[in-house]
C-alpha positions in Angstrom: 102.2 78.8 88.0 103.3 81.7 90.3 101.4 81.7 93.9 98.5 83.7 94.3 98.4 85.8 97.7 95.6 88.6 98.7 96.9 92.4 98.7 95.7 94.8 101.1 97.0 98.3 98.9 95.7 100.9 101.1 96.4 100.8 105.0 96.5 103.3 107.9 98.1 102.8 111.1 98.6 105.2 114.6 101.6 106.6 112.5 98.6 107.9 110.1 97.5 111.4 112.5 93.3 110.1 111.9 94.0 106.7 112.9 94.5 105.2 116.2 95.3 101.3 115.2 99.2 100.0 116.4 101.3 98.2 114.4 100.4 94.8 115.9 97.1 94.9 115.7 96.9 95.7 111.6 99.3 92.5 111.2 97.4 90.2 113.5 94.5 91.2 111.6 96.0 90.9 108.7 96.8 87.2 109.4 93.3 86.2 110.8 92.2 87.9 107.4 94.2 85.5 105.1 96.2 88.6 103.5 99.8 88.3 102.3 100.5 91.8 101.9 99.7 95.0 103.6 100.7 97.9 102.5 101.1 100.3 105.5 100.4 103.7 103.7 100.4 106.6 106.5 99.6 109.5 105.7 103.0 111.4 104.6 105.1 109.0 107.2 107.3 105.8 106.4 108.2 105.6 109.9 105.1 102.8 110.7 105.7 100.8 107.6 109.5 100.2 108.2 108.3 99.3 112.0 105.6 97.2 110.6 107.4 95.4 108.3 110.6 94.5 110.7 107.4 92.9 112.8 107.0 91.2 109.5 108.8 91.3 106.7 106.9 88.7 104.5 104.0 90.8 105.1 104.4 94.2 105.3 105.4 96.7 101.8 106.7 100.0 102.6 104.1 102.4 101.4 103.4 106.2 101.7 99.9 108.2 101.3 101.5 111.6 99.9 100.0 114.6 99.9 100.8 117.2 96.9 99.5 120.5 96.2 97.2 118.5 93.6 96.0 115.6 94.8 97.1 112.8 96.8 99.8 109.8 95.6 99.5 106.0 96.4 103.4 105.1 96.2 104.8 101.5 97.4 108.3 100.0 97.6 109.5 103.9 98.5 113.2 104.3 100.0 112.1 107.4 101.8 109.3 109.8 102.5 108.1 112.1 101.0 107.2 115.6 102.9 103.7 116.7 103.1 102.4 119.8 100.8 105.2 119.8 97.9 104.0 120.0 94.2 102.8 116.7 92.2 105.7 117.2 89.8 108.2 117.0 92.7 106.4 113.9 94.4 106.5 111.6 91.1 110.1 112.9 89.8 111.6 111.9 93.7 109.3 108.5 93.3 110.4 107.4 90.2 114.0 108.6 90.9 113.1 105.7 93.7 111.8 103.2 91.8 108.7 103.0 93.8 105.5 102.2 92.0 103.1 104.8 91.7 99.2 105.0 91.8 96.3 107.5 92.8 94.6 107.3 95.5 90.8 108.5 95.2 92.2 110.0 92.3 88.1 111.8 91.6 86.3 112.1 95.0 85.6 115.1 95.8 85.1 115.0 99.2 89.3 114.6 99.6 91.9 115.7 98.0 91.2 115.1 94.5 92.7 115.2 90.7 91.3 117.2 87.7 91.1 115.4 84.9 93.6 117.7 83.1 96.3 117.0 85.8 95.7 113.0 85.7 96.4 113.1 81.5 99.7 115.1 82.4 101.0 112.6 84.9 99.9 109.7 82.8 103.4 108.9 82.0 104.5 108.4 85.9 101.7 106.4 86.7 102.3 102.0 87.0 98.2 101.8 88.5 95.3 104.0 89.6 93.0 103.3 92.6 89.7 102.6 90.8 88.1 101.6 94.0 88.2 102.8 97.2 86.1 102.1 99.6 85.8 104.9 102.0 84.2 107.0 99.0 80.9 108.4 99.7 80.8 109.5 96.1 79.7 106.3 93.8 80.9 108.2 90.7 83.9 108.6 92.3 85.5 105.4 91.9 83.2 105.0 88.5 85.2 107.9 86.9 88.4 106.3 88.1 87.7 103.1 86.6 86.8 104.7 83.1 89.9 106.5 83.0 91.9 103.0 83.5 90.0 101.6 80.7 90.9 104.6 78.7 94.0 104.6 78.9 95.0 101.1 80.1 96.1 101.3 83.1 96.2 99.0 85.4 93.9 98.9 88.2 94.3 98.8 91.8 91.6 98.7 94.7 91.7 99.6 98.2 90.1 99.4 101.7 91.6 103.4 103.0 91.5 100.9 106.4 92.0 103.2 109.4 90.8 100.7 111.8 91.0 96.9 111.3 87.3 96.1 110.5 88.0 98.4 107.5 91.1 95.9 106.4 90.3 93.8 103.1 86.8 95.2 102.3 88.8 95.7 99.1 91.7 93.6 97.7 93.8 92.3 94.9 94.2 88.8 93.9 97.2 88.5 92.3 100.5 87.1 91.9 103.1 86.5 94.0 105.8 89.8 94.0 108.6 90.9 96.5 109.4 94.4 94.8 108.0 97.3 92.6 109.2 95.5 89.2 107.3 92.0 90.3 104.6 94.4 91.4 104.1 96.1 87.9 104.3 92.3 86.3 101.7 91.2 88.8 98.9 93.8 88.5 98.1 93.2 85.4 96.9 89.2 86.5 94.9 90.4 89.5 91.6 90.0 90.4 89.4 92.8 92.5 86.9 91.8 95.7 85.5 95.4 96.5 82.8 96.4 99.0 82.2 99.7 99.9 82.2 100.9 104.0 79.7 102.8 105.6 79.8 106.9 105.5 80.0 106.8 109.2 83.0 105.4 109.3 84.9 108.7 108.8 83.9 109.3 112.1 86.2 106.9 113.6 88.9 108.7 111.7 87.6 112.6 113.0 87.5 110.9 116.7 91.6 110.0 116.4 92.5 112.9 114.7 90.4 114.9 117.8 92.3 112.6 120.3 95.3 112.9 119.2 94.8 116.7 119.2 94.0 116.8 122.8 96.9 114.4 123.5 99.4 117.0 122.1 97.5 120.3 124.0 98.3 118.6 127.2 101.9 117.9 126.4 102.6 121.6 126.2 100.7 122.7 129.0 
């Protein structure tokens, strides 16, 4: 029998521009959490995750939040990054052209960028998992939708903490098998087990007080 490890899929670091948390600190954390992978998934930046994971290379998979004119992408095991803002048929042509494996992230709360439910059937075909619980959505039927549509159309399902400081990091995780790459990844998921627990509204505060920091920080540099 394969070893079982806890996954952390859905991870923001300083490299993120509404999170404040270095690289160190997400993998000690990590560590005194018991998880054996962390996906680092800034918000349209790799730059963190390769950092992160030559701190830690058993730990650490290379992952990228990416914003598209639709909604937003979960992608892991990426070469490169994607750019911010380019269309949804661009992003998963250049990710699968990468082999990377491809989810949603949030893929129905409204309160973020979001997916219809028109444009989630025509990207069925790219996707290898869809985040059917998130746990910085304020929205219950948010993630409810997102797990119906799994079922639907059986896909398999991933769950994530949208950490953007370390007491967020394994509110939600995967139990799963063992896997090095997007191939072992795809294999794994479907033998995983989910521990979910949502985070408290306020916490999208502490992402609004980086983002306002780091703001400030960058009008003093040009004056």
């Amino acid at each position: 029998m394969p070893e079982m490890i806890k996954a952390e899929f859905h991870c923001h670091s300083i490299h993120s521009p509404d999170s404040l948390t270095p690289l160190e600190e997400l993998i000690r954390e990590a560590h005194k959490k018991g998880i054996g992978r962390l996906a680092v998934t800034d918000h349209s930046q790799v730059g963190g995750a390769f950092a992160a994971q030559k701190l830690a290379p058993e730990l650490i998979v290379i992952g990228e939040e990416v914003k598209t004119t639709s909604g937003e992408i979960l992608a892991y095991y990426l070469k490169e990054r994607l750019p911010k803002g380019i269309s949804a048929e661009e992003a998963f042509e250049r990710l699968k052209d990468q082999g990377a494996f491809i989810s949603l992230a949030h893929p129905f709360d409204s309160q973020r960028e979001h997916w219809s439910e028109e444009e989630f059937e025509r990207f069925l075909p790219y996707l290898d998992g869809i985040e059917v619980f998130n746990s910085r959505c304020i929205d219950r039927n948010a993630n409810s939708r997102a797990l119906a549509c799994a079922l639907k159309y059986g896909i398999p399902q991933m769950v994530g903490s949208d950490a953007h400081v370390t007491r967020e990091m394994g509110r939600s995780t995967l139990t799963l098998p063992e896997f090095h790459d997007a191939d072992s990844l795809r294999a794994a998921v479907k033998n995983a087990r989910q521990e979910t627990k949502l985070s408290s509204p306020f916490i999208h505060f502490t992402s609004r007080y980086a983002h306002i920091r780091k703001d400030l920080q960058k009008a003093r540099q040009k004056d």
